[in-house]
N, C-alpha and C positions, 0 to 999 in steps of 0.2 A: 646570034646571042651566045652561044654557043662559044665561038670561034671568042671573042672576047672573052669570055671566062677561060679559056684556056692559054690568051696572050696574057691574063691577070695573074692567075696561077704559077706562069714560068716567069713572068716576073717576078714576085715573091721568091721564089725558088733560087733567082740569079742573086736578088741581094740576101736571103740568108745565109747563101754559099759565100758573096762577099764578104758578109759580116763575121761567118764564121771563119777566113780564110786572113780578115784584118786582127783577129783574136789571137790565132797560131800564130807563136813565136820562132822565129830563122832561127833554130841553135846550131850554134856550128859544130857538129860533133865529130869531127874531126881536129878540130885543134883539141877538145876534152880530150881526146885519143890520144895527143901527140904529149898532152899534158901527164896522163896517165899513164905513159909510158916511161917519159923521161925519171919521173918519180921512184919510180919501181923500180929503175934499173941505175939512177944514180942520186941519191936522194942524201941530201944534206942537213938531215935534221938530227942524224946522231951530234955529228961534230956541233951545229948547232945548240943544241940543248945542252952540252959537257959546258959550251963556254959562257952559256948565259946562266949555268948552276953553281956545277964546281968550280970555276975561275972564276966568275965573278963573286958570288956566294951570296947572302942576305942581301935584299933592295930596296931595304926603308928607303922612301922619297928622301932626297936632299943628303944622304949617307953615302960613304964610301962604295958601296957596294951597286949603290944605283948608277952611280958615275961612273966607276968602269964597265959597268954592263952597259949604257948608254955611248959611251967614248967606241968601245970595242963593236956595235951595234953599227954605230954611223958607220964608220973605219969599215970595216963590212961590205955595208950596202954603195959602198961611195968604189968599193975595188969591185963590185959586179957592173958596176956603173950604172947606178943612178944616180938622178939627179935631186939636187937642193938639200942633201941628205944636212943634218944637223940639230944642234937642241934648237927647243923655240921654247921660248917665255911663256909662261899663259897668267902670270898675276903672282903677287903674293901667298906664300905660300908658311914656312914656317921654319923651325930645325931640323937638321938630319939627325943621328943617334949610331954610337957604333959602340958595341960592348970590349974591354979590354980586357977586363979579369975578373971573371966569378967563379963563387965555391959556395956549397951549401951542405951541410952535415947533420945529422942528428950527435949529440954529444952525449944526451941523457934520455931514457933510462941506461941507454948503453950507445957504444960507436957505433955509427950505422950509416952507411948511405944514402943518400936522396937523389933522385933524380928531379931537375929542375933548370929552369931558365928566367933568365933576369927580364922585365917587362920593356920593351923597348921606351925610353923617357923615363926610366928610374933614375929617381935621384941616388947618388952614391951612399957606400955605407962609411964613406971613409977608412978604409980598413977594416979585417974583419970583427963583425960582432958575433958577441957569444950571450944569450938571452931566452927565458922560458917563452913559452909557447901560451899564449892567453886566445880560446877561440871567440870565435861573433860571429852570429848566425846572421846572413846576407839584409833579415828584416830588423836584425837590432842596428845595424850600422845606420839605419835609414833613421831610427828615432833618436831626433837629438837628446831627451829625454829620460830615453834608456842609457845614452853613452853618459852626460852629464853623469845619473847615477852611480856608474860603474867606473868612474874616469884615475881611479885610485888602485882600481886592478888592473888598469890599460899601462899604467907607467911602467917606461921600464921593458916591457914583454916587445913578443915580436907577434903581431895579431895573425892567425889564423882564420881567416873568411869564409865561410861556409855555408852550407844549405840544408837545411833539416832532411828534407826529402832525396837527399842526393845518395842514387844506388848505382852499384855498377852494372854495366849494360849485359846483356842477356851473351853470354861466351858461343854458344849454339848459332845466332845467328852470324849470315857470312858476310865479312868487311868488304867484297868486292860484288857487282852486280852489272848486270847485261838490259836495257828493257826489251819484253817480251813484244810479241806485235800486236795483242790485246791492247797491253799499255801504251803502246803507240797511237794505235788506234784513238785510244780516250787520254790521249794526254793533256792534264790541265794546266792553268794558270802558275807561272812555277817563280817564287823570287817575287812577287811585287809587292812594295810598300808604297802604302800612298804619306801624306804627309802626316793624316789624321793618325796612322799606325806607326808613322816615324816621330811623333810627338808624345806618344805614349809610353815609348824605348826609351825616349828622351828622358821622359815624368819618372821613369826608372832608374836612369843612371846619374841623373845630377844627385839626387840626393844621397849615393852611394858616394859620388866626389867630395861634397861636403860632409859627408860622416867620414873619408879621410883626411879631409883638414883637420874636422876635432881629434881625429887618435893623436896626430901631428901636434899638435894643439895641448894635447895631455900627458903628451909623453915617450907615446911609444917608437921604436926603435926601426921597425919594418912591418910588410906587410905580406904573406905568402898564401895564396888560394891555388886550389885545385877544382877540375869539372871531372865528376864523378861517373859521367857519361861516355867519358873516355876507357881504354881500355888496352893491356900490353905494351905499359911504355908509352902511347902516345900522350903529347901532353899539350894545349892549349895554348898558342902565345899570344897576344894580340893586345891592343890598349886600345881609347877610344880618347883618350888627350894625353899631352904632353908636347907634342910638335909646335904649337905656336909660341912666339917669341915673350907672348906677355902671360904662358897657361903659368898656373899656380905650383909651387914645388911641394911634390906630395911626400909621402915617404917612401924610403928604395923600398921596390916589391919585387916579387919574381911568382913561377906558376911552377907545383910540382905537380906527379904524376900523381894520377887517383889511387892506386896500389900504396902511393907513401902519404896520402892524403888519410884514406881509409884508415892506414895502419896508426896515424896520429890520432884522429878519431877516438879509436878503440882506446889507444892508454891514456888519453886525457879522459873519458869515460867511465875507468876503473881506477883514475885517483893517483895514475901515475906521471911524476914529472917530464916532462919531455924539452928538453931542451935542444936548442939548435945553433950551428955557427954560421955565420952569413958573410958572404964579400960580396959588394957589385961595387965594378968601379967603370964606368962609361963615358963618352965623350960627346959633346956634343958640337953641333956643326952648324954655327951660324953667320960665318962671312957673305953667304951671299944664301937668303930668302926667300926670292924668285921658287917658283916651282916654273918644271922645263920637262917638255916632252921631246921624243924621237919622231923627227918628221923626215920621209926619202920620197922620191918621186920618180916613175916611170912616166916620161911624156907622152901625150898624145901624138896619134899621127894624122888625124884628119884636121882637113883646116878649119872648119866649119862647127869643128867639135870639139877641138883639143884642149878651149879655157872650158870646159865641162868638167867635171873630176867623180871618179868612183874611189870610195877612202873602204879602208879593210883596217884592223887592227886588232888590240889586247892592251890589256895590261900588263906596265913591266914591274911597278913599283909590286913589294912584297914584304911579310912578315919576318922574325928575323931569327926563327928559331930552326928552322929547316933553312932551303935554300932556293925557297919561293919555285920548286918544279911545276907541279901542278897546277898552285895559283899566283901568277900568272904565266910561268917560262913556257909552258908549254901552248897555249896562246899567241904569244909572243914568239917563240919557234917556227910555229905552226906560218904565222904571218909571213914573214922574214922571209922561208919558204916558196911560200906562193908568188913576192915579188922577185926573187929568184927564178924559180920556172918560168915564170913568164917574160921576164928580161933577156932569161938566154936562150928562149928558146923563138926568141925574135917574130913572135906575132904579132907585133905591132897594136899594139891596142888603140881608136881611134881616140878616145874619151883619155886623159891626163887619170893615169891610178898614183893613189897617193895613198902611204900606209903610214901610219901612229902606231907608236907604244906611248901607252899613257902615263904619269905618274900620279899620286894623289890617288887611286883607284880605291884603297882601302881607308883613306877618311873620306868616303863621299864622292866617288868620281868628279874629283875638285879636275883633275887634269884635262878632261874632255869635256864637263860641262864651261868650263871658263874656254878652251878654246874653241866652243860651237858660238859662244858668245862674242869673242874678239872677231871672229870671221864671219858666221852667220847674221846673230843676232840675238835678241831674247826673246824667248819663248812667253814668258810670262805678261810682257806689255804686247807681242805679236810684232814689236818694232824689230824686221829683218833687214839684214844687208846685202848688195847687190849678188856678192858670193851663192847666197841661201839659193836663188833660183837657179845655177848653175853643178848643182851636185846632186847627182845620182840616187846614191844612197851612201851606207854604210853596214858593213861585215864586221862582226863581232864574235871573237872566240874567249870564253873564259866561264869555262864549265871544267876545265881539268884536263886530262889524256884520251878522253876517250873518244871511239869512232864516231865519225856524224851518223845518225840514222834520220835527219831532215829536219827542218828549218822551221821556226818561228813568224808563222806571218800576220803576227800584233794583231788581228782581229783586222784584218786588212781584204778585205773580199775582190776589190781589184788586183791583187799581186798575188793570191793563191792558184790561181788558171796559170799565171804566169811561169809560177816557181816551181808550179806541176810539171810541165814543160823541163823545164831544167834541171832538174832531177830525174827524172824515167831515167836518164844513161847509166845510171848510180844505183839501180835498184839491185844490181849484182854484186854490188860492195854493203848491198845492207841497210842504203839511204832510201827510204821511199817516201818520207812523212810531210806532208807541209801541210799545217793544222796553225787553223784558227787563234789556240792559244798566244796567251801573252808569256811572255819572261821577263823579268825586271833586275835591278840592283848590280846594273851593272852599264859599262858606259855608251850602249845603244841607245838609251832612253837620253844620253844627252841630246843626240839626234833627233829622237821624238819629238823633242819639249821644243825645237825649232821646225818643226812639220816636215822635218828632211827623214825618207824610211829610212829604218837601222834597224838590222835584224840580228838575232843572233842566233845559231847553229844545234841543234837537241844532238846534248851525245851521249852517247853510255854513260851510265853515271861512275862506275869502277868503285874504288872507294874513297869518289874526293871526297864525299860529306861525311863517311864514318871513320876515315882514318886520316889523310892529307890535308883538308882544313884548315890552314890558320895552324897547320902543329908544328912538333918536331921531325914526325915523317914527310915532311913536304921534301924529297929529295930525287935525286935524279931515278933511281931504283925505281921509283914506283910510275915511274911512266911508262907508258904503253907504246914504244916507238912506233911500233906495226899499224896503228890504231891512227898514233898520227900521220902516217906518210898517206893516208887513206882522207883524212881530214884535207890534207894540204891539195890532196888531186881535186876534191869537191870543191872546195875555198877558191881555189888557181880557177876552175871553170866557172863558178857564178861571177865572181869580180870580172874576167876576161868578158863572159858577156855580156853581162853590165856594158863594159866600154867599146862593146860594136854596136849594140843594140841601136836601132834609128831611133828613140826615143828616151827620154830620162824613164826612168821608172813611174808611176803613176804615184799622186800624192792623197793623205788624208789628213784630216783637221789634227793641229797641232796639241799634241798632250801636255794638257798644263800643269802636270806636278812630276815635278824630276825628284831621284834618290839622290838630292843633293845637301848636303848640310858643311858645315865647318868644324864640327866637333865641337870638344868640351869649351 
C-alpha cells in the first residue's frame, strides 16, 4: 500500500513540475542583450525625433505636416529595409488645416501683447480685426436663453469664454514627476472612458457648439478662451470639430495663455475696456479625404508562422501648436526604433512584425479602430476576419518621453505570469511592474474591442499632463531622449518575443466599448 502512495505521490510531483515547466516562458535573453547593447551604443532616436518634430512640424491628420512626417517615415523604413512600407487607407476621414498668418494683440486699455494660438479649423478673420472684448461664462454659452437675452451686447465684440471657477495652478507644485515604487505598486485604472462617460463629454460639448452658432448668428466677430490651469506660458490648443467636410463654420477662434487670460479678467472686472486685434488666416486641405496610416513590415522567418503578425505602434497624427514631441513623436520614435534594432540586427524574427503610426488618434482613434476593422473585424457585432486569429497582439506607446517602469495587462490574469517573465531582464533599467490595471483612450483598446491583446507600456509620467498636453510646449526640448533609448530596448524585446514565442499570446473576451467617436 505503501509503495502505491508513494508511485501516486511522485506522480503528482512529475506533472506539477510539467505543468509548471509548460508555464515558464523560453526568453531569449540574449538577443534582449544584443538588443540592449546596440541601442546604447548606437541609437537613432535623436536624429529620429529632430525629423519627426522640427522638420516635419505640427501633424493635424490630413495637413501638411502629417504628410511629410508620413512621406519621410515610409522613405525611412523602406531604406533600413523593410518591407510593404507605405500609407494605407483606413476610410473617410475628413479636412486637413494648416495655419498661414496670425497675430493677436491687445489694443486697449493700452498696447500689449498676447500670447495665443489660432484653433486648428478656424474659420478666417479675413484680415485683421480690431473689436472689444464682450466675456461669457462657459454656463452662459450653454443657455440659449441667456444668449438670446444678451444677443445685442454679443454683436460686434470678440467673445471671451470663460469659467467662473478658473484659478491658476498652485506655482509650488513640480511640472515634472517620476512614480515611486509605492505607486507602482498600486497603480490604478488610468484613461478609461466607457461610452456612458463618453456621452456625457458629449452632453457637454455639443451644446457649447451650438451656443457658437448663435454668437455667429448674432453677430459676433471671434472667439478667444483660455484654461486657467495652465501655467508659465503654456497654453492649451486643441478643437473637437472642424475636420469633417460637411462640420458647420463657426467663428475664427484661437486659445491664449491663462496670464493674459487672467490679466483680461481683472480689467473687464473693474470697468475697463479692453480691446483686441485679431488675424487668423488658414487653409484648408480637402482634395483627398481618405484618412491614411503608416504601415512597414519586418517578415517572418519561420514557415509555419510567418502569415502570424506581432503589430507595435503610436500615434503620428498631433495638435498644432507645439510640434506634437511628446504626443505622439515620441511614441512614434520610439517605434520606428524598435523596428530598426531589430531589422539590423538580423534576428530573424519567426512571426511577420508589423508597426503603424496612426492618424485620426486625437479625434477618436479613428485611424486604428477602422483599420482593426478593415482587417480584423468588428468588435461590436463579434463578426471577425480570418486575419483576427492570426495576430499576436499589439504594443502601444503614447504616454509621452518617459522611461517604461512596466506594462499594462488589462486585467488579463493569463498574460501577467507571462509578462512577468519578460520583464525580470529590465528590472535594472527600472522596469519591474506588470499590474492588473487597465489603460484606456488610446489606440490599444482598438485591439481590445476585436479580442486581439493590445497593451500599452506605464511610464514616468515627466510632465506630459501638466505641461506638454495638447499645448504649446509639446516640443522636441522636452523630451527625455535617455528615457527613450531605455523605452525602445524594452519595446525591441517584448515585440522580438512575441515573434519567437511557440504560441500566439493567450486570448480574453472581447471588450465591447471602444474610445471611439467621430467628433462634432
Amino acid at each position: 500500500m505503501k509503495s502505491i502512495l508513494r508511485f501516486a505521490v511522485s506522480v503528482i510531483l512529475m506533472l506539477s513540475v510539467s505543468l509548471l515547466q509548460a508555464q515558464k516562458e523560453m526568453v531569449d535573453t540574449a538577443a534582449f542583450q544584443k538588443i540592449r547593447m546596440a541601442e546604447l551604443n548606437s541609437s537613432q532616436i535623436p536624429m529620429l525625433a529632430h525629423y519627426i518634430t522640427d522638420v516635419s512640424g505640427s501633424r493635424l491628420t490630413n495637413s501638411p505636416g502629417y504628410i511629410r512626417a508620413g512621406k519621410w517615415a515610409i522613405e525611412t523604413m523602406k531604406k533600413w529595409g523593410l518591407q510593404n512600407a507605405g500609407f494605407e487607407p483606413w476610410g473617410e476621414y475628413g479636412r486637413g488645416w494648416d495655419v498661414e498668418e496670425f497675430n493677436i494683440s491687445m489694443k486697449l486699455p493700452y498696447t500689449g501683447y498676447i500670447l495665443g494660438y489660432p484653433l486648428p479649423w478656424s474659420a478666417n478673420t479675413n484680415g485683421e480685426i480690431r473689436a472689444t472684448v464682450y466675456e461669457i461664462l462657459d454656463t452662459q454659452i450653454r443657455d440659449s436663453v441667456w444668449m438670446e437675452k444678451h444677443k445685442d451686447e454679443i454683436r460686434g465684440k470678440i467673445i471671451f469664454l470663460t469659467t467662473a471657477n478658473d484659478k491658476h495652478e498652485d506655482d509650488f507644485k513640480p511640472f515634472s514627476t517620476r512614480y515611486t515604487d509605492s505607486e507602482l505598486v498600486n497603480m490604478p485604472n488610468l484613461y478609461l472612458i466607457n461610452n456612458k462617460q463618453l456621452k456625457f463629454f458629449m452632453s457637454l460639448i455639443i451644446p457649447v457648439q451650438r451656443g457658437k452658432m448663435q454668437l455667429k448668428e448674432f453677430g459676433a466677430l471671434a472667439v478667444i478662451n483660455s484654461r486657467g490651469g495652465n501655467r508659465d506660458g503654456t497654453v492649451t490648443v486643441q478643437n473637437r470639430a472642424g475636420y469633417k467636410t460637411n462640420s458647420p463654420v463657426l467663428l475664427p477662434e484661437a486659445a491664449i495663455s491663462a496670464e493674459d487670460g487672467f490679466k483680461i479678467k481683472r480689467l473687464i472686472a473693474s470697468g475697463q475696456p479692453v480691446e483686441l486685434a485679431l488675424n487668423i488666416k488658414g487653409k484648408f486641405y480637402s482634395d483627398d479625404t481618405k484618412g491614411y496610416n503608416v504601415i512597414a513590415e519586418i517578415p517572418g522567418t519561420d514557415p509555419k508562422l510567418k502569415d502570424q503578425v506581432v503589430m507595435l505602434g503610436g500615434h503620428l497624427d498631433s495638435w498644432n501648436a507645439g510640434t506634437g514631441a511628446t504626443d505622439n513623436g515620441a511614441g512614434s520614435v520610439i517605434m520606428m526604433e524598435v523596428v530598426r534594432l531589430l531589422d539590423s540586427l538580423h534576428l530573424k524574427p519567426k512571426r511577420t512584425i508589423r508597426i503603424a503610426l496612426w492618424s485620426g488618434e486625437e479625434q477618436g482613434v479613428l485611424g486604428s479602430y477602422n483599420y482593426v476593422k478593415n482587417h480584423f473585424g468588428n468588435g461590436e457585432t463579434g463578426m471577425l476576419k480570418p486575419e483576427q486569429a492570426k495576430i499576436s497582439a499589439y504594443f502601444n506607446l503614447d504616454n509621452g518621453s518617459g522611461k517604461i517602469r512596466g506594462i499594462y495587462a488589462q486585467g488579463d490574469t493569463l498574460i501577467k505570469p507571462i509578462f512577468e517573465q519578460w520583464m525580470e531582464p529590465f528590472a535594472d533599467l527600472g522596469a519591474k511592474t506588470v499590474t492588473l490595471s487597465s489603460t484606456g483612450s488610446t489606440d490599444h483598446e482598438s485591439f481590445l474591442w476585436a479580442s486581439i491583446p493590445g497593451f500599452q507600456f506605464i511610464q514616468d509620467p515627466l510632465d506630459y499632463e501638466s505641461k506638454t498636453h495638447h499645448t504649446n510646449m509639446d516640443v522636441y526640448d522636452y523630451l527625455q531622449i535617455d528615457d527613450m533609448k531605455q523605452a525602445a530596448i524594452i519595446v525591441a524585446s517584448f515585440v522580438y518575443q512575441a515573434s519567437i514565442r511557440p504560441d500566439l499570446l493567450p486570448r480574453k473576451k472581447p471588450v465591447k466599448e471602444v474610445f471611439a467617436f467621430e467628433g462634432l
